[in-house]
C-alpha positions as CSV (number, residue, x, y, z in Angstrom):
1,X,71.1,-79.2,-151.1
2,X,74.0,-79.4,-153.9
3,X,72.5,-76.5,-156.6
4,X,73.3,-78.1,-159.6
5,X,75.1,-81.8,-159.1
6,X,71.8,-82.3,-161.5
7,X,74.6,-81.6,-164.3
8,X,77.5,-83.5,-163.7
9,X,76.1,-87.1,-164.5
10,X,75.0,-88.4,-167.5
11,X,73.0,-91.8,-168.4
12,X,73.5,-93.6,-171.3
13,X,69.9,-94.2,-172.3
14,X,69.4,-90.6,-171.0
15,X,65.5,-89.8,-171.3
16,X,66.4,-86.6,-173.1
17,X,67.6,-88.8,-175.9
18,X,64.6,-91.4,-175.5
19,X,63.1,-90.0,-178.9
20,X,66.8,-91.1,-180.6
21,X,67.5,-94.8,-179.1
22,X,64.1,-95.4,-179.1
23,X,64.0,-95.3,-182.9
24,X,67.5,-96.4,-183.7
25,X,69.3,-98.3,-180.7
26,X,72.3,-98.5,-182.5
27,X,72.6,-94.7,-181.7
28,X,73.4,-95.2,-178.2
29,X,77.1,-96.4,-178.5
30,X,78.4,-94.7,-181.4
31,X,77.2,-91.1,-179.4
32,X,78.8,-92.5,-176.4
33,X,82.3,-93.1,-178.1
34,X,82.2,-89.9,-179.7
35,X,81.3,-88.1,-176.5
36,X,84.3,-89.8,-174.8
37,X,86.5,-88.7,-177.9
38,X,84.9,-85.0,-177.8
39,X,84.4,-82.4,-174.8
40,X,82.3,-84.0,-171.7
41,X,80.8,-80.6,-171.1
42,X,79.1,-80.6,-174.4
43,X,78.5,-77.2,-176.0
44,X,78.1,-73.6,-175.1
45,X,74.6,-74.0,-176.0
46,X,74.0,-76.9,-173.5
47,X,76.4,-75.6,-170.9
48,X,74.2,-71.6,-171.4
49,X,70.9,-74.1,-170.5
50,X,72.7,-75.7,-167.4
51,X,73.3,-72.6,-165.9
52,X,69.8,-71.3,-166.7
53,X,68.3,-74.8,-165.0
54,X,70.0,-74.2,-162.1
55,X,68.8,-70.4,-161.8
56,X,65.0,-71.9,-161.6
57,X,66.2,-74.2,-159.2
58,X,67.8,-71.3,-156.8
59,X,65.0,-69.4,-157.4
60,X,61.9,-72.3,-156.9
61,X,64.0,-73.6,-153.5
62,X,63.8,-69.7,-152.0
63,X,60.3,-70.1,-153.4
64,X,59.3,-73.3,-151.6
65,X,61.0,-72.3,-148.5
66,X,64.0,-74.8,-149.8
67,X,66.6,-73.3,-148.8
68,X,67.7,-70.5,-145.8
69,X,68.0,-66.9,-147.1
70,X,71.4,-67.0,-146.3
71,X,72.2,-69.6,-148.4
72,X,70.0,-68.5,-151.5
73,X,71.9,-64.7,-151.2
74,X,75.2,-67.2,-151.2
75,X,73.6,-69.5,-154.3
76,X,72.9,-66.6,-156.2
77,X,75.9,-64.1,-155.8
78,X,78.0,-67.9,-157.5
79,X,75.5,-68.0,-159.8
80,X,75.3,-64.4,-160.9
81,X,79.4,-64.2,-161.3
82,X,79.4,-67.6,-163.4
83,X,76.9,-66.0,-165.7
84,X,78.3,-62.9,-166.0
85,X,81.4,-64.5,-167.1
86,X,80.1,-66.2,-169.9
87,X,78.1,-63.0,-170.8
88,X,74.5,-65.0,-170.8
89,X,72.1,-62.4,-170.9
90,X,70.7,-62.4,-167.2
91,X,67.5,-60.4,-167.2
92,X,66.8,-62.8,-169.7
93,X,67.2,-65.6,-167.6
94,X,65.7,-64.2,-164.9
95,X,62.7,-63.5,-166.7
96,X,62.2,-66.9,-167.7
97,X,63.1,-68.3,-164.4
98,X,60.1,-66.4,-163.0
99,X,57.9,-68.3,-165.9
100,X,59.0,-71.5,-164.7
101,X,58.5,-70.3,-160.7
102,X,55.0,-68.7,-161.8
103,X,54.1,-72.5,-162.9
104,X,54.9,-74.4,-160.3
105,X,53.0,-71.7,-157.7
106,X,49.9,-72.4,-160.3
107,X,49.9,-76.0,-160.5
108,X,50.2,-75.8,-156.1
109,X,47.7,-73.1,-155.6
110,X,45.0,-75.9,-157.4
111,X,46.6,-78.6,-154.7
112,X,45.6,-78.9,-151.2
113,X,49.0,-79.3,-148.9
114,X,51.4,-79.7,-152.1
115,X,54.6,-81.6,-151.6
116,X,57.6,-80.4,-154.2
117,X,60.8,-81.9,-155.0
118,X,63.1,-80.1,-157.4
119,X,66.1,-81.9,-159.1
120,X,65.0,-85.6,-158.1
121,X,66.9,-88.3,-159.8
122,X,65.0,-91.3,-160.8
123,X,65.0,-94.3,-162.5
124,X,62.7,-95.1,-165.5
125,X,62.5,-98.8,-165.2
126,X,64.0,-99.7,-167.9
127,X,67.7,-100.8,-167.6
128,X,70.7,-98.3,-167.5
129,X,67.7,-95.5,-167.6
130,X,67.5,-92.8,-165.4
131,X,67.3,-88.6,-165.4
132,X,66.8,-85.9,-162.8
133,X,62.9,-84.0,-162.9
134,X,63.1,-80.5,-162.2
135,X,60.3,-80.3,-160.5
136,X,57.9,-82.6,-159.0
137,X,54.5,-82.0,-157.2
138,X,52.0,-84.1,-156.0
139,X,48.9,-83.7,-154.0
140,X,45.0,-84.4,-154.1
141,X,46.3,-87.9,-155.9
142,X,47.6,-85.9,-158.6
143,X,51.2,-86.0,-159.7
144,X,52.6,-83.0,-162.0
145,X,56.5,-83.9,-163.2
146,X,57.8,-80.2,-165.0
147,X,60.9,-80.1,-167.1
148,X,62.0,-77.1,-168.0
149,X,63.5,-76.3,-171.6
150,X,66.2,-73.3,-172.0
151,X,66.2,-73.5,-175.8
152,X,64.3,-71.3,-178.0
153,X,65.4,-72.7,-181.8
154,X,62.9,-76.0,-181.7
155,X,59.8,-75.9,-179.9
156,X,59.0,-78.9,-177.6
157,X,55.6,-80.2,-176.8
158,X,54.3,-82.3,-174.2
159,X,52.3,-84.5,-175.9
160,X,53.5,-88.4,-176.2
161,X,57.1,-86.4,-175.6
162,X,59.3,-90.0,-175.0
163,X,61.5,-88.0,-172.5
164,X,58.7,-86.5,-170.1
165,X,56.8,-89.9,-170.6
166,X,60.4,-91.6,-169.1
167,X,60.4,-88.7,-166.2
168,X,57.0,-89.2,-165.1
169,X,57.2,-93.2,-165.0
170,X,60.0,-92.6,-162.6
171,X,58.9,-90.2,-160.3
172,X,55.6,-91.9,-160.2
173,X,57.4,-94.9,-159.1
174,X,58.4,-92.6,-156.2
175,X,55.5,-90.9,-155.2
176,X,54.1,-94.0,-155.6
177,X,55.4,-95.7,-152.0
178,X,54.1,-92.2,-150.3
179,X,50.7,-91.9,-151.6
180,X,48.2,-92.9,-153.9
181,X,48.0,-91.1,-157.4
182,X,45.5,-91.4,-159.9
183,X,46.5,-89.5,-162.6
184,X,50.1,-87.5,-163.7
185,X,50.6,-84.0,-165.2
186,X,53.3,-83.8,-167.4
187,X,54.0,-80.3,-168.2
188,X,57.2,-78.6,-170.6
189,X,57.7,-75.1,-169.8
190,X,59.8,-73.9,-172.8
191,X,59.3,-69.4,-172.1
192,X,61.5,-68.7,-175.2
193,X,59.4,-70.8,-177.3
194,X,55.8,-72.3,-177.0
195,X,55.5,-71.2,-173.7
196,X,53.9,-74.1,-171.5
197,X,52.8,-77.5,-173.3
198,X,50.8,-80.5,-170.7
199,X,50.4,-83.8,-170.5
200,X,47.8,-85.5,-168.5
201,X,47.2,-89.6,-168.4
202,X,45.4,-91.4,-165.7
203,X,47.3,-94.2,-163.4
204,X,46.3,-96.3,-160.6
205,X,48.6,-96.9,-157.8
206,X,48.3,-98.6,-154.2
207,X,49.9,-98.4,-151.3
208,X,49.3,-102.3,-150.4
């Protein structure tokens, strides 16, 4: 497990700008020229919810049994420095990392034998498309896809969300050649703002 290579790659049609090229595709390569021109890394802002996505993924791999305790002390001791450097406010994070971990333990205690994958890349099916879920979970032929949101200034809902739509299409497509799934979750969880916001639509799939 690589805690945090989630973060180093970037698509162009990125779903978390679905909402933008899908309303104005001429979007897509003037913000590409100016992110070559600018800083890669993007702002503090972005770079303070990185570091707080990867704390809910050490903690939801010690969680999930993920990970060995020695290398979640290890994980977390690199994590912890890197915060306090940049003076993010860590009970803070913490606090909302245990949101995020207290969803994903509800949506499996309603599953019987729960299969979880945290930080899977997938494509979208559409071309040059493709993001990382932060969490996945599927079971009774239900597939949940979570995504967790850092930012507290904008809330964001679930509901016809053109990212989370683009996340669940892919890790559908996943799921899809290990079992059948009849319907998908899609589920923001946003603990400084709006709390937890689903999704649900109903699919068929088949193995044949």
């Amino acid at each position: 497990m690589d805690i945090g290579e989630y973060g180093k790659a970037h698509a162009l049609l990125s779903p978390s700008s679905a909402e933008r090229w899908l309303s104005c595709p001429a979007s897509l390569r003037m913000v590409d020229s100016l992110d070559r021109a600018g800083d890669d890394e993007g702002s503090e802002w972005a770079r303070e919810g990185t570091r707080a996505h990867t704390l809910c993924e050490i903690e939801a791999s010690r969680e999930f049994g993920l990970t060995t305790d020695e290398d979640y002390r290890a994980f977390k001791a690199s994590w912890l420095r890197t915060a306090e450097a940049h003076g993010d406010d860590v009970e803070e994070m913490e606090e909302c990392a245990r949101a995020y971990i207290t969803l994903l333990r509800d949506i499996c205690a309603g599953i019987a034998h729960p299969q979880i994958q945290l930080e899977q890349r997938v494509q979208t099916g559409v071309p040059g498309c493709w993001g990382t879920t932060d969490a996945a979970i599927v079971g009774g032929r239900t597939l949940h896809v979570v995504d967790y949101k850092h930012g507290q200034g904008v809330v964001v809902n679930a509901t016809q969300n053109p990212q989370l739509m683009l996340y669940g299409l892919g890790t559908l497509e996943v799921f899809a050649l290990l079992t059948e799934v009849d319907h998908v979750v899609m589920w923001i969880c946003q603990p400084r703002a709006g709390g937890i916001s689903p999704m649900a639509v109903a699919v068929r799939t088949s193995q044949s």
